[in-house]
N, CA, C and O atoms as a GROMACS GRO file, in nm:
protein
  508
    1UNK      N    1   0.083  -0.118   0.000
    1UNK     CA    2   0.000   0.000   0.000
    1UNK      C    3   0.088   0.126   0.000
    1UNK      O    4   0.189   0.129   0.071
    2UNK      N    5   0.046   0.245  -0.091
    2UNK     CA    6   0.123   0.362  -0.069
    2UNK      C    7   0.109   0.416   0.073
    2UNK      O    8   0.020   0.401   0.157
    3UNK      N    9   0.218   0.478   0.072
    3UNK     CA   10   0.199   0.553   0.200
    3UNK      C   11   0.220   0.733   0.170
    3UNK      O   12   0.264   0.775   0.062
    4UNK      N   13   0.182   0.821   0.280
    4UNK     CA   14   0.201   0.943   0.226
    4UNK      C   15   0.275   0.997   0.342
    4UNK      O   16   0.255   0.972   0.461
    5UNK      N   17   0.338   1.054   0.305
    5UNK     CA   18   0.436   1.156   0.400
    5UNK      C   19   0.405   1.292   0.393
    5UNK      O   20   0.335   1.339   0.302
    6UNK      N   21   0.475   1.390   0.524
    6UNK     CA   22   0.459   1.501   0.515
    6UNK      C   23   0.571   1.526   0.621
    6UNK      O   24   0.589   1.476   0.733
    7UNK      N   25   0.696   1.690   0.494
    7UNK     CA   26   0.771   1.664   0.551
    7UNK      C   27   0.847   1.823   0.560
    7UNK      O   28   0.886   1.875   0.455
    8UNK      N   29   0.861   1.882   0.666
    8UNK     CA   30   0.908   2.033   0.674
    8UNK      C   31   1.053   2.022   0.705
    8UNK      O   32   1.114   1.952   0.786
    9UNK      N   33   1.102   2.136   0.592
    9UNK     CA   34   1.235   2.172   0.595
    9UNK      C   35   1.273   2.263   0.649
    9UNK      O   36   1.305   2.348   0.565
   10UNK      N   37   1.291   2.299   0.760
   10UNK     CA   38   1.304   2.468   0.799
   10UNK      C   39   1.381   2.490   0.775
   10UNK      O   40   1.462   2.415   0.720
   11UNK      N   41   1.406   2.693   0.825
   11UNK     CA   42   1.520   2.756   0.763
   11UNK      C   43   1.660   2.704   0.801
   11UNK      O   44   1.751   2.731   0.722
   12UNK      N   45   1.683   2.648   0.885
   12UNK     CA   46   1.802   2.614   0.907
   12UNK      C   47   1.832   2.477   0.867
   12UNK      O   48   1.912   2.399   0.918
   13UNK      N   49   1.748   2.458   0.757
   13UNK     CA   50   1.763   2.279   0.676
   13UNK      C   51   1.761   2.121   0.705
   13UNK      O   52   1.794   2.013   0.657
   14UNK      N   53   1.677   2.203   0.857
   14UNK     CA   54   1.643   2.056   0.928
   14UNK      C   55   1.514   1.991   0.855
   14UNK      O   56   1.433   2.063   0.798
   15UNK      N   57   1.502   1.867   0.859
   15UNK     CA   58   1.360   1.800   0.799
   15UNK      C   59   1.296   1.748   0.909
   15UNK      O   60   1.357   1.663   0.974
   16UNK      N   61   1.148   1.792   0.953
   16UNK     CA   62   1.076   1.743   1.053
   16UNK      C   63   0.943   1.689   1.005
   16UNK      O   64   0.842   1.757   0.987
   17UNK      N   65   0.958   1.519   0.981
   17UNK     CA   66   0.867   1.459   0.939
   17UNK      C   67   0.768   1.477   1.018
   17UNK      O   68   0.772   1.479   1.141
   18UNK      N   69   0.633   1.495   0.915
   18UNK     CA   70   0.457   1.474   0.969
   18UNK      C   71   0.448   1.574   1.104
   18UNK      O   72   0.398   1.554   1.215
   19UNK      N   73   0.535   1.716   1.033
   19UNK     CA   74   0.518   1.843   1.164
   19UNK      C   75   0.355   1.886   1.193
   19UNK      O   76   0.250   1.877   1.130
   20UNK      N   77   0.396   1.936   1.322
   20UNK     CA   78   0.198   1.971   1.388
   20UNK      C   79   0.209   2.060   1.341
   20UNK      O   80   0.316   2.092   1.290
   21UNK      N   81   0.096   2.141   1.340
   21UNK     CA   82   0.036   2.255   1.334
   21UNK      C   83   0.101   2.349   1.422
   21UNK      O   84   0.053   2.463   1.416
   22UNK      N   85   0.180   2.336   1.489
   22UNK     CA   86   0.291   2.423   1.585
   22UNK      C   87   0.374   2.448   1.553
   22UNK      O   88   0.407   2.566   1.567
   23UNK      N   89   0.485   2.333   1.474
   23UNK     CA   90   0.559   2.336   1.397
   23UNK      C   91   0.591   2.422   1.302
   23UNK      O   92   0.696   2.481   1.279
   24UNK      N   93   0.445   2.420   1.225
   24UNK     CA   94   0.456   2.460   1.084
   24UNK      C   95   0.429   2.587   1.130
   24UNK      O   96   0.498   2.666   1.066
   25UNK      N   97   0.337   2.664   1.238
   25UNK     CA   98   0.329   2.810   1.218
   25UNK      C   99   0.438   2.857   1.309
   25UNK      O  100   0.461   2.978   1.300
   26UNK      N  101   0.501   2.798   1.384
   26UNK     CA  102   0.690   2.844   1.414
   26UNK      C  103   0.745   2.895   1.309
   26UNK      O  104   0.813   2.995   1.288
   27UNK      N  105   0.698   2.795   1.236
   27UNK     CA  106   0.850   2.805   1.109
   27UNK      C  107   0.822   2.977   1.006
   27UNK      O  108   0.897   3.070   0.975
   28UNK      N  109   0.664   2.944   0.981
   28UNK     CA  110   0.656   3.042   0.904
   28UNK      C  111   0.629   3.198   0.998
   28UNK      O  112   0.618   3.296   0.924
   29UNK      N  113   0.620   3.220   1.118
   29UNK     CA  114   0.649   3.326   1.251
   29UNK      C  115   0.754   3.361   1.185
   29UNK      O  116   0.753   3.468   1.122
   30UNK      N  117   0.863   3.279   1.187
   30UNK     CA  118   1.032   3.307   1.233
   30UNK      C  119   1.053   3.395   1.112
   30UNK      O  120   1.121   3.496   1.098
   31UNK      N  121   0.949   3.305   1.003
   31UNK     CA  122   1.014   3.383   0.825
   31UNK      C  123   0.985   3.509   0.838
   31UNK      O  124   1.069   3.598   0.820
   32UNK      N  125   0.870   3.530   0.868
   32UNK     CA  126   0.775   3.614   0.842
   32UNK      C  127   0.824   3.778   0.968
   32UNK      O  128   0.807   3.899   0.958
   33UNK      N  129   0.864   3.722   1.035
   33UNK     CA  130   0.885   3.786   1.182
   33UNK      C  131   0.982   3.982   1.115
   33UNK      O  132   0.930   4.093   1.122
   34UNK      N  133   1.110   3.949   1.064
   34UNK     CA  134   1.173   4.063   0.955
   34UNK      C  135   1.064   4.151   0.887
   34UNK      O  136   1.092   4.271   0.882
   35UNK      N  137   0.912   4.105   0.820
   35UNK     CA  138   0.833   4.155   0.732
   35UNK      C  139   0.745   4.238   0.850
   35UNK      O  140   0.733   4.360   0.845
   36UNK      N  141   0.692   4.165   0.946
   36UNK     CA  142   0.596   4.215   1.032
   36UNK      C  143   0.694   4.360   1.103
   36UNK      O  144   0.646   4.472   1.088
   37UNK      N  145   0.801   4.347   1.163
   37UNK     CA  146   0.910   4.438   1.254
   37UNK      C  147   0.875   4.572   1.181
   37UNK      O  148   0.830   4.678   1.226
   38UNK      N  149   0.915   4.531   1.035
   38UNK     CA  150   0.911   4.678   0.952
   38UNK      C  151   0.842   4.748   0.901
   38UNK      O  152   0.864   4.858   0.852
   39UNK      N  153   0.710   4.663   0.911
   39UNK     CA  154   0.573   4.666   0.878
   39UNK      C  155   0.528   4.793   0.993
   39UNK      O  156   0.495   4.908   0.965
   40UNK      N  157   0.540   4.732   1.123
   40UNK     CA  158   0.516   4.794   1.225
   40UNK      C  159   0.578   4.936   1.230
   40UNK      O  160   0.513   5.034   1.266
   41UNK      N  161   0.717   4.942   1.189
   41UNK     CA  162   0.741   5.064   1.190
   41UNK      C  163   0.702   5.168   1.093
   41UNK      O  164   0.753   5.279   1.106
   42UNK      N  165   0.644   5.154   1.026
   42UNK     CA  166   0.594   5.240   0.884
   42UNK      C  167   0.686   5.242   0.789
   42UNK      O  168   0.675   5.309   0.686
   43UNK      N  169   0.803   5.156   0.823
   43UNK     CA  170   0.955   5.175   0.690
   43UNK      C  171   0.958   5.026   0.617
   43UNK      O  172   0.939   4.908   0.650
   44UNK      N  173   0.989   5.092   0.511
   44UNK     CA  174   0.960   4.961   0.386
   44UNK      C  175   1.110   4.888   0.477
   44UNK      O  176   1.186   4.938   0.561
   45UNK      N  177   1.104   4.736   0.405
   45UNK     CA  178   1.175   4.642   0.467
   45UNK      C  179   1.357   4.679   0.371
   45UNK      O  180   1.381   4.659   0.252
   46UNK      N  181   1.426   4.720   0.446
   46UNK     CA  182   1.551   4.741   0.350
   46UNK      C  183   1.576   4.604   0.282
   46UNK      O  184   1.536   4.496   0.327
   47UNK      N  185   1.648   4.621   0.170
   47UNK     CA  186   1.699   4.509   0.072
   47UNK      C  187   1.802   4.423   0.167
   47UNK      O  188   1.861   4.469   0.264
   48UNK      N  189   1.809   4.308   0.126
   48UNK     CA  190   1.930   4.247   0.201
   48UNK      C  191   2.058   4.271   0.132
   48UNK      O  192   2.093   4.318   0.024
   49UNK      N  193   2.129   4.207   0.261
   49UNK     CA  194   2.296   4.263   0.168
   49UNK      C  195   2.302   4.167   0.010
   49UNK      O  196   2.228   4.076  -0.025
   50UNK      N  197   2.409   4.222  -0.057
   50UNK     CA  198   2.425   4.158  -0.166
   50UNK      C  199   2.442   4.011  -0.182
   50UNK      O  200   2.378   3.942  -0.262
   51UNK      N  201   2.552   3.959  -0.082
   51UNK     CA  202   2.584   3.832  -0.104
   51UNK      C  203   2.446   3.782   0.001
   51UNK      O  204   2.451   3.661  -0.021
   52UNK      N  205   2.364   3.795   0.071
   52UNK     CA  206   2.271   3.771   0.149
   52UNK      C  207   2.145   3.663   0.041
   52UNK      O  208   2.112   3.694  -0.074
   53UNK      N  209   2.092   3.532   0.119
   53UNK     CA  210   2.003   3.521   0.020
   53UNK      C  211   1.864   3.502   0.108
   53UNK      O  212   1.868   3.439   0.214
   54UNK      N  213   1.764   3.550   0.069
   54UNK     CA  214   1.638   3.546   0.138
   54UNK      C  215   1.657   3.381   0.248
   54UNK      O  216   1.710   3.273   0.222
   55UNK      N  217   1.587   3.431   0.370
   55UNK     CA  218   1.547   3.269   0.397
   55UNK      C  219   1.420   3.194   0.357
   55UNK      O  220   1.312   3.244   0.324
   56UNK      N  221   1.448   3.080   0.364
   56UNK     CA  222   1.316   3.001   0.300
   56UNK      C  223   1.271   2.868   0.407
   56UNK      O  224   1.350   2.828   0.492
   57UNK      N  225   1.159   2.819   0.393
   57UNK     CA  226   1.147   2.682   0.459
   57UNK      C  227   1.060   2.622   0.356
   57UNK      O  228   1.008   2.710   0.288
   58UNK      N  229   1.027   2.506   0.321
   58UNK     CA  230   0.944   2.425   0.227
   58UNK      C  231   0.891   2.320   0.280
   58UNK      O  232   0.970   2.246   0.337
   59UNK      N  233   0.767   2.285   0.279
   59UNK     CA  234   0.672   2.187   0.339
   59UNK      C  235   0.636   2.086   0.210
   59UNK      O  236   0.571   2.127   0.114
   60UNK      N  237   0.676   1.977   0.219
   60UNK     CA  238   0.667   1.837   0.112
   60UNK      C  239   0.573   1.752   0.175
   60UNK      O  240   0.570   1.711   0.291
   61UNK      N  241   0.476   1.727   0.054
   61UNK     CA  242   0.391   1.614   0.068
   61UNK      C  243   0.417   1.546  -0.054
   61UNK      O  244   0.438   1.592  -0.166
   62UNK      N  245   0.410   1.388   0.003
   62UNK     CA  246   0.408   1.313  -0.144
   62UNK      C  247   0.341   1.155  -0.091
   62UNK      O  248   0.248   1.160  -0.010
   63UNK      N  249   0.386   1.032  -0.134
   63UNK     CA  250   0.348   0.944  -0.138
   63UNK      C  251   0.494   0.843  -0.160
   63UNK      O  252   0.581   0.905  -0.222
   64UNK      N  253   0.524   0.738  -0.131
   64UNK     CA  254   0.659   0.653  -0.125
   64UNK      C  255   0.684   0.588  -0.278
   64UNK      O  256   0.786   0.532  -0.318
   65UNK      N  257   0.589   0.607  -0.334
   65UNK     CA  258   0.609   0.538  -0.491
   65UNK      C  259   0.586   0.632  -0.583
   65UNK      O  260   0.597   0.596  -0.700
   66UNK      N  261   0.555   0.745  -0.559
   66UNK     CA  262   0.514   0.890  -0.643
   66UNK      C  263   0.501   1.011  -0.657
   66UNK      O  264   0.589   1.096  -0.674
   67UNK      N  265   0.356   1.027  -0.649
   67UNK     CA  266   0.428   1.228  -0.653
   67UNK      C  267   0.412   1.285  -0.515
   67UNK      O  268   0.347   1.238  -0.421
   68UNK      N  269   0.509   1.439  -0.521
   68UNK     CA  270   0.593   1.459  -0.419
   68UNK      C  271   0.480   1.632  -0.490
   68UNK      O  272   0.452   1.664  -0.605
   69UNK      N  273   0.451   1.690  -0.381
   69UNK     CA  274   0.427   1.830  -0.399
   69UNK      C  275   0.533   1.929  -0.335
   69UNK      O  276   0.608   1.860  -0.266
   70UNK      N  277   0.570   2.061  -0.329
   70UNK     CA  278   0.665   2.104  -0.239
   70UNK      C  279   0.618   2.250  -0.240
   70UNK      O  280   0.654   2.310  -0.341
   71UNK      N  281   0.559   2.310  -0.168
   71UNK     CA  282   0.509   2.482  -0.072
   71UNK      C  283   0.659   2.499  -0.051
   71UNK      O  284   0.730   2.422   0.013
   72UNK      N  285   0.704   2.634  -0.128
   72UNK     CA  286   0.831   2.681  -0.070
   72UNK      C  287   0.810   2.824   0.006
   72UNK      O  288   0.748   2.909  -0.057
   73UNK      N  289   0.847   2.849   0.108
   73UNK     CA  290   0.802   2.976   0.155
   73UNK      C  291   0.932   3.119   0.160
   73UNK      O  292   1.032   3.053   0.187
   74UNK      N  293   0.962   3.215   0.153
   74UNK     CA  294   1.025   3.244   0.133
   74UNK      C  295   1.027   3.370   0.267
   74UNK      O  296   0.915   3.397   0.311
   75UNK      N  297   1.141   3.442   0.327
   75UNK     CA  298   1.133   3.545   0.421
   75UNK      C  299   1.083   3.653   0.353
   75UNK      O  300   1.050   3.738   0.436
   76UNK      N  301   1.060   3.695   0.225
   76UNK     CA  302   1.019   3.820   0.167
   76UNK      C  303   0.886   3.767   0.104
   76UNK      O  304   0.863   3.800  -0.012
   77UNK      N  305   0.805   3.694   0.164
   77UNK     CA  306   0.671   3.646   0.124
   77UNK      C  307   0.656   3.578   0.013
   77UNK      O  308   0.538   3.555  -0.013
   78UNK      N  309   0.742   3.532  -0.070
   78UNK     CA  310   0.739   3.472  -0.211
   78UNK      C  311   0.745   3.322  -0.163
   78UNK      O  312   0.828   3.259  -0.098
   79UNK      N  313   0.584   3.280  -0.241
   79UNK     CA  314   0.539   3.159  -0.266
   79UNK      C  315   0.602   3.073  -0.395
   79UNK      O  316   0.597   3.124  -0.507
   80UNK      N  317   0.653   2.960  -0.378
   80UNK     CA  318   0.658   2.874  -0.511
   80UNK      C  319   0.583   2.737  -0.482
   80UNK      O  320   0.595   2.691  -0.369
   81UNK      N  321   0.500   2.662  -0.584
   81UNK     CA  322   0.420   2.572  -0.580
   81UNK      C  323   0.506   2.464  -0.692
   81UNK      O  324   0.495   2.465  -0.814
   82UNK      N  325   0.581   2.388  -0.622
   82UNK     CA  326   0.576   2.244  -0.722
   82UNK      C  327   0.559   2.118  -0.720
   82UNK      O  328   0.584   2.041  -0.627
   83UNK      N  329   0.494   2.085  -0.871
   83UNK     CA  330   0.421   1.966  -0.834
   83UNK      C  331   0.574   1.864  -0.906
   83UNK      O  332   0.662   1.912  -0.976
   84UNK      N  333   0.561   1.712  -0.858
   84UNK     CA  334   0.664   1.633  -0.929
   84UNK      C  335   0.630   1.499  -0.934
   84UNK      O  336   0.561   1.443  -0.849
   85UNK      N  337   0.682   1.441  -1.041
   85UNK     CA  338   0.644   1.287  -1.047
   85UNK      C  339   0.695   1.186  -0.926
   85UNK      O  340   0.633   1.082  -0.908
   86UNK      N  341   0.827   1.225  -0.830
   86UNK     CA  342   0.855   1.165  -0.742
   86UNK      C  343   0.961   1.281  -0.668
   86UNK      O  344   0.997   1.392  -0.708
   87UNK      N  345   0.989   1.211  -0.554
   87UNK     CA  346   1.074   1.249  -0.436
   87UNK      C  347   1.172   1.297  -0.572
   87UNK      O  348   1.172   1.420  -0.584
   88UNK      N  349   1.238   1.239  -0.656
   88UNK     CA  350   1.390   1.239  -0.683
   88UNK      C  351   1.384   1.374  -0.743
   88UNK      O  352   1.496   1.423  -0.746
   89UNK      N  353   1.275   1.466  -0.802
   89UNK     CA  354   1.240   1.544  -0.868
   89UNK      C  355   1.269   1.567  -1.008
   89UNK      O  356   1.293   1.672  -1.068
   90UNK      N  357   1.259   1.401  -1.063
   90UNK     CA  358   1.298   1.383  -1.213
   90UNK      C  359   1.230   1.444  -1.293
   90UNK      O  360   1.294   1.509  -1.375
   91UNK      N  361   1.106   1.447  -1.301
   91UNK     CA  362   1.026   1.517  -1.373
   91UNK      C  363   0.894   1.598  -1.320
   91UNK      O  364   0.796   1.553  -1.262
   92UNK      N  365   0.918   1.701  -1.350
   92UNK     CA  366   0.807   1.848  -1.318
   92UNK      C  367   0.680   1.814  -1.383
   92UNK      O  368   0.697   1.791  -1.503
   93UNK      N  369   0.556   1.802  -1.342
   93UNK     CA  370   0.459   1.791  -1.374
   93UNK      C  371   0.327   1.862  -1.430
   93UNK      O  372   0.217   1.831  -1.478
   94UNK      N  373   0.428   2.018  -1.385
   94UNK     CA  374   0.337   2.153  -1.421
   94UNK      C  375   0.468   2.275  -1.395
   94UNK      O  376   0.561   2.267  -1.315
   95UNK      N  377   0.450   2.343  -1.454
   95UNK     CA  378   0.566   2.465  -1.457
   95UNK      C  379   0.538   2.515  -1.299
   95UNK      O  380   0.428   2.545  -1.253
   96UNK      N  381   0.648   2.514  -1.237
   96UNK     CA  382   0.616   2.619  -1.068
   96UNK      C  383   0.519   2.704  -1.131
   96UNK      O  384   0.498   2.733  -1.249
   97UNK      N  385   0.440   2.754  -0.974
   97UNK     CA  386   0.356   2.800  -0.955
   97UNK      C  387   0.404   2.960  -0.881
   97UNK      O  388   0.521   2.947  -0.847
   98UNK      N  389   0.369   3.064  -0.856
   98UNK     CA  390   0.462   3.158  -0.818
   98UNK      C  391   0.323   3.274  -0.739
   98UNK      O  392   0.228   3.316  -0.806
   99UNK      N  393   0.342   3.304  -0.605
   99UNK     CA  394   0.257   3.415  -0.580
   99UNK      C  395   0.311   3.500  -0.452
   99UNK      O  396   0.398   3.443  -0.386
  100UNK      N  397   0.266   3.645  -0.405
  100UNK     CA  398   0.332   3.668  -0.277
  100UNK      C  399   0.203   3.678  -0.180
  100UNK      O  400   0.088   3.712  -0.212
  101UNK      N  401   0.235   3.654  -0.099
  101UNK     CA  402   0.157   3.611   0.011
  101UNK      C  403   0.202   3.642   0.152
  101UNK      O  404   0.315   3.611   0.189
  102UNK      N  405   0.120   3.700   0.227
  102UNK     CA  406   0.142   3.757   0.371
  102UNK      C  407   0.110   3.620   0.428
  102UNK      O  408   0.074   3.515   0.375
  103UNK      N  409   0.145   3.668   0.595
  103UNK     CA  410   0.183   3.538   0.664
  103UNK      C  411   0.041   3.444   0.693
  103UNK      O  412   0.063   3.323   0.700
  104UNK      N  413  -0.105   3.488   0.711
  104UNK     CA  414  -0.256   3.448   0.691
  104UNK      C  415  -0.225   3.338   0.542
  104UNK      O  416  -0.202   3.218   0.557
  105UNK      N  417  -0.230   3.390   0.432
  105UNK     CA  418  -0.221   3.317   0.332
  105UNK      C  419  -0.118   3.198   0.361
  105UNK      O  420  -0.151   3.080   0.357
  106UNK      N  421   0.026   3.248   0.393
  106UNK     CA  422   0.119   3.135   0.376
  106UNK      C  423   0.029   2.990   0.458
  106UNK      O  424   0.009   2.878   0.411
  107UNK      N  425  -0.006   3.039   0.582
  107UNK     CA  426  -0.063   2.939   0.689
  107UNK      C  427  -0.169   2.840   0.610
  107UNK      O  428  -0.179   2.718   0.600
  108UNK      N  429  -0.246   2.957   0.556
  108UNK     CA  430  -0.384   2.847   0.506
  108UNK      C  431  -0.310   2.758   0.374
  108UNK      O  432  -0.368   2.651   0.356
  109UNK      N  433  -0.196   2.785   0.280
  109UNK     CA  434  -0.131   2.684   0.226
  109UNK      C  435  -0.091   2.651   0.285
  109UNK      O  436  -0.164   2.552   0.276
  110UNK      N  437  -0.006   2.616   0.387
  110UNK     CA  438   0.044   2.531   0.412
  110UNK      C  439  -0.039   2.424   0.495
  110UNK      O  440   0.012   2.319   0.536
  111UNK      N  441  -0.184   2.465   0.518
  111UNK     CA  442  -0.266   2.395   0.617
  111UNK      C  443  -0.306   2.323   0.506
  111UNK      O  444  -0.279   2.203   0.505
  112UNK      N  445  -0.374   2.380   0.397
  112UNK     CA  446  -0.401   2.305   0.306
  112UNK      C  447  -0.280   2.164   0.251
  112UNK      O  448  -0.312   2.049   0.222
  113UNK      N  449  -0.200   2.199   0.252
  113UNK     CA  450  -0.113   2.115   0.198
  113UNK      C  451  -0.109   1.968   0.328
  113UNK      O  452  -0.158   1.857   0.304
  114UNK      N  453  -0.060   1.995   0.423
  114UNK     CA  454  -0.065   1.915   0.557
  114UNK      C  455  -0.240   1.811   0.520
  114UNK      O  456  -0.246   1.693   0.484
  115UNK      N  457  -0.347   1.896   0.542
  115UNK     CA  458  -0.467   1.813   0.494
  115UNK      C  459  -0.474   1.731   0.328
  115UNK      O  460  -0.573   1.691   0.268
  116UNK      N  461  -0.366   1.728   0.296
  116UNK     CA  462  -0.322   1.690   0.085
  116UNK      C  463  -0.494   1.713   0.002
  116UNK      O  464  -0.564   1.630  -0.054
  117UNK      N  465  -0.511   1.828   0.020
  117UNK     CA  466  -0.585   1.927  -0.040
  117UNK      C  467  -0.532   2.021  -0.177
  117UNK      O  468  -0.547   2.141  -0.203
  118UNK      N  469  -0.456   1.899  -0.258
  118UNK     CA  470  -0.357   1.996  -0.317
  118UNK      C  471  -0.452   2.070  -0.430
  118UNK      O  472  -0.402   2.179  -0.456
  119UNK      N  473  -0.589   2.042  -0.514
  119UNK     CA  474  -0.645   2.035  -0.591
  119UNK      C  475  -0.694   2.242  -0.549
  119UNK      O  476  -0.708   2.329  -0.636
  120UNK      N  477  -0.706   2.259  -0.425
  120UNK     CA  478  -0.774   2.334  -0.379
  120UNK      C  479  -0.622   2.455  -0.386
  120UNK      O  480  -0.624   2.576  -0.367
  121UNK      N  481  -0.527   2.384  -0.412
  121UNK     CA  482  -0.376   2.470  -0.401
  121UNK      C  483  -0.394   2.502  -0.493
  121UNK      O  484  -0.413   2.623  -0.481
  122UNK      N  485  -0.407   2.465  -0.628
  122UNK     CA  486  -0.362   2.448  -0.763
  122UNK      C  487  -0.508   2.561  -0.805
  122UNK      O  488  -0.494   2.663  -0.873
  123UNK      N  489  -0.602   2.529  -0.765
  123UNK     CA  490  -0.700   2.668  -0.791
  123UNK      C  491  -0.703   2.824  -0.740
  123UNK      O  492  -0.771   2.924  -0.766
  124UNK      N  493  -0.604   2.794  -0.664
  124UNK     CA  494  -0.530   2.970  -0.634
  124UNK      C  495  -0.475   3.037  -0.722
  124UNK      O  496  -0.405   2.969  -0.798
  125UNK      N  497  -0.478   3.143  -0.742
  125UNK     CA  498  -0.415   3.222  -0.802
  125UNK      C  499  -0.258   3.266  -0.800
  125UNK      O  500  -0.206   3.355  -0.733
  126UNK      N  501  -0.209   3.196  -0.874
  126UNK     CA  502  -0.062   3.178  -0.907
  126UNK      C  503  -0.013   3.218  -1.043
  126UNK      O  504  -0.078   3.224  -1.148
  127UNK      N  505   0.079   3.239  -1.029
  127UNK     CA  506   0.160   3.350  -1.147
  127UNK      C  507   0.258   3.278  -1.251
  127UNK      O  508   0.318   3.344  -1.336
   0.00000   0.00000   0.00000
C-alpha cells in the first residue's frame, strides 16, 4: 500500500517529518517575523545585503512510490508551488507555480497542503 508523507524543511535545513500545526506556524512566525518588525514601523523592509540570500522553509507532501508536492516559503513572502512525479524530482509535472503572500495566506497553504488538499492549491491564483 502507498503511503504518504509530510515533511518540513526549515530555515536552518532541518527535515521534521509529519510536523503539527505548531511546527509549521513556528517556522513560518520566524520567516515572516523581519516583514511584520518593519511593517510595524511604517519603513519599507531594506533590501538584504548583496551576497545575502532570502530565507526560505518548504513543506513536502508526497506518497513513497510517487508524486511529491513542495510549498516553498520564502522570508520576503514569495510563494513557489511544485508539483513532481517523485521524491527524486525527475520530472516536473506543471511549470512552478509563483505568488506573494502575507503570513494568513502562507498558513492556510500550508494547512491546506498538511490536509493533501492539493487540488484546492492548484485553484489559487498563481503566477
Amino acid at each position: 500500500m502507498t503511503q504518504a508523507w509530510l515533511t518540513l524543511t526549515s530555515m536552518d535545513g532541518r527535515d521534521i517529518a509529519a510536523p503539527t500545526e505548531a511546527q509549521l506556524a513556528a517556522v513560518l512566525a520566524e520567516l515572516y517575523a523581519p516583514l511584520r518588525k518593519d511593517k510595524g514601523k511604517g519603513k519599507a523592509k531594506s533590501p538584504p545585503a548583496a551576497s545575502a540570500e532570502p530565507a526560505s522553509a518548504a513543506l513536502r507532501f508526497g506518497y513513497d512510490d510517487g508524486l511529491m508536492y513542495v510549498i516553498e516559503v520564502s522570508s520576503g513572502g514569495q510563494i513557489r508551488f511544485e508539483e513532481w512525479s517523485d521524491r527524486d524530482c525527475e520530472l516536473a509535472l506543471a511549470p512552478p507555480r509563483r505568488m506573494s503572500a502575507d503570513l494568513p495566506l502562507a498558513q492556510q497553504l500550508w494547512a491546506l497542503m498538511a490536509r493533501r488538499q492539493v487540488s484546492r492549491i492548484r485553484e489559487l491564483d498563481w503566477h
